[in-house]
C-alpha positions, 0 to 999 in steps of 0.5 A: 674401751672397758676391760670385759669381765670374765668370770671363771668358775671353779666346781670342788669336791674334796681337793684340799691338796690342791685347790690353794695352788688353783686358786693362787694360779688364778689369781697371778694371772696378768688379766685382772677383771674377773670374778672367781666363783668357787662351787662348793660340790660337797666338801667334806674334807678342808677344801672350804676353809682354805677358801675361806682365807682366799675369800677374806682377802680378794674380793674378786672371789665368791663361794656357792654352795651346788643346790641338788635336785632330789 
């Protein structure tokens, strides 16, 4: 039987205190077949290019910029 995969979305706005901690959090975690989606909500502080690191080296993990409706 095939492993399901689980995706696991994460929305941001300004938490580069913490999202790298987030971030490894899930990455550590003994099930391995998921895609981690990082929403970008607005950031205007370091938060995307902290990301940025942990998109180069783990291809499970993708960035969006939230598209807002006027």
């Amino acid at each position: 039987m095939k492993t399901p995969l689980v995706s696991i979305i994460i929305p941001m706005y300004n938490v580069e205190n913490c999202i790298a901690t987030c971030v490894q959090s899930v990455i550590k975690q003994s099930y391995t077949n998921f895609e981690l989606l990082l929403i970008d909500d607005g950031c205007i502080d370091k938060t995307c290019d902290i990301c940025r690191e942990f998109i180069e080296n783990d291809k499970r993990i993708s960035y969006k910029k939230a598209k807002w409706r006027s």
